[in-house]
C-alpha positions in Angstrom: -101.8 -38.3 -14.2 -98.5 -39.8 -15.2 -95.7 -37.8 -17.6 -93.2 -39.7 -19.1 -89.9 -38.3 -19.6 -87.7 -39.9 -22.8 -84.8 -38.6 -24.5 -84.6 -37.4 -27.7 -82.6 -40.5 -30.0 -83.5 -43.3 -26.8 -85.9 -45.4 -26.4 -86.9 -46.1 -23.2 -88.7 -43.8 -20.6 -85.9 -42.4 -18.6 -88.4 -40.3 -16.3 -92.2 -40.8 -14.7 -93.8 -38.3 -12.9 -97.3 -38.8 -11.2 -99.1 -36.1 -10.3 -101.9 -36.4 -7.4 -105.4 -34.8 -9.4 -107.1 -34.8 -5.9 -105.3 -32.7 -4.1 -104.3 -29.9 -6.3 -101.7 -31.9 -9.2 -99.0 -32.3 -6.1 -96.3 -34.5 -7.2 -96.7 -38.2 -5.4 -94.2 -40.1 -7.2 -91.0 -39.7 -9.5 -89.5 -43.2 -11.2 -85.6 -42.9 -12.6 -84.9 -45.2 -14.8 -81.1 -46.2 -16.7 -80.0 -46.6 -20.1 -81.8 -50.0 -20.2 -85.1 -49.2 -18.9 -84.6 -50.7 -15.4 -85.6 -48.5 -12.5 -83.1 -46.6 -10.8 -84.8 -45.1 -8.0 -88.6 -44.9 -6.9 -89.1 -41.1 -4.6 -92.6 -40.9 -3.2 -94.2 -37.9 -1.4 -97.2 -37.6 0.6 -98.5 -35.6 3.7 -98.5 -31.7 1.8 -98.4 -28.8 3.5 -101.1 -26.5 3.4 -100.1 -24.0 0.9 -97.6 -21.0 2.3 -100.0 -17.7 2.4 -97.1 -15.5 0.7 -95.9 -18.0 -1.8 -98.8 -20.7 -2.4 -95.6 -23.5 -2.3 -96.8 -26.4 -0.7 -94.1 -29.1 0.6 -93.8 -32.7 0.8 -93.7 -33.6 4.9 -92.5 -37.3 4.2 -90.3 -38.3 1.2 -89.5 -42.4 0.7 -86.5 -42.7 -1.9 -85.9 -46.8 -2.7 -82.5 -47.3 -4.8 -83.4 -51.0 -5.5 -79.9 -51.2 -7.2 -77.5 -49.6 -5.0 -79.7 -51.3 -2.2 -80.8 -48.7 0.2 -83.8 -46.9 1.0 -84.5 -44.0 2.8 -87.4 -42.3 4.3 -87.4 -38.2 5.3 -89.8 -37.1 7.6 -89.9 -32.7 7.6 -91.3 -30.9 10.6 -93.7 -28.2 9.9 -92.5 -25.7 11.7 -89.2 -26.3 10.5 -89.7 -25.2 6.6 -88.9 -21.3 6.4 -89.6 -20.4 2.1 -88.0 -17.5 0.6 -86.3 -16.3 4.1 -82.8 -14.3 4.2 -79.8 -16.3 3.9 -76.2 -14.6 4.3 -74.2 -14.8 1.1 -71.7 -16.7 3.9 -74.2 -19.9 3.8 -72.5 -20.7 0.4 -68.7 -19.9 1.1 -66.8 -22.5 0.9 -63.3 -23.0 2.7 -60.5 -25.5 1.4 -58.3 -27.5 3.9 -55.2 -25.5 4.8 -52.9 -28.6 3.0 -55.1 -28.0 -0.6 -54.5 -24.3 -0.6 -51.2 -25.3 -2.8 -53.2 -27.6 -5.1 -56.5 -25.9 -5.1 -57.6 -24.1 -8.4 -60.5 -21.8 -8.0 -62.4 -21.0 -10.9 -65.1 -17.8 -10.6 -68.2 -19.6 -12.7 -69.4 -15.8 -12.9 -66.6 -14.4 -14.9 -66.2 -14.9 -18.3 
């Protein structure tokens, strides 16, 4: 199956999405497409995971991205054994520290506080 993605007011597709309807509607493929129509990137997926036994997520173990226009392409490759879902992570993972010489410049803003 393929869903197509356009903004409201535009007229060309701006998103495609293909779903894999023999092996359980896994995403295979996602198309990004500019202002113009002309395709942006092209992100392939393949090799699932069996589904987690907690969760029922199932992951992607090789992802192809091809930026025809910025002329690269790259290809991850996930080890199984590697993928941890919903595990602990310290509230640390996510702290980050400026360089001594921006602490003058820096302004931090709390996104939490109103």
């Amino acid at each position: 199956y393929v869903v197509s993605d356009t903004r409201r007011g535009e007229q060309t597709t701006r998103l495609k999405y293909w779903f894999d309807r023999t092996r359980d509607m896994t995403l295979a493929r996602m198309q990004q497409f500019d202002s113009k129509g002309l395709l942006a990137g092209d992100i392939t997926y393949s090799n699932y995971l069996p589904p987690e036994h907690n969760t029922g997520v199932r992951f992607p173990t090789e992802i192809y991205i091809d930026r025809p226009y910025e002329d690269y392409a790259l290809r991850i490759t996930l080890k199984s054994d590697s993928i941890q879902v919903n595990r602990k992570i310290p509230s640390t993972a996510f702290t980050l520290e400026p360089p001594p010489e921006w602490k003058e410049t820096l302004r931090i803003v709390d996104l939490d506080k109103k």
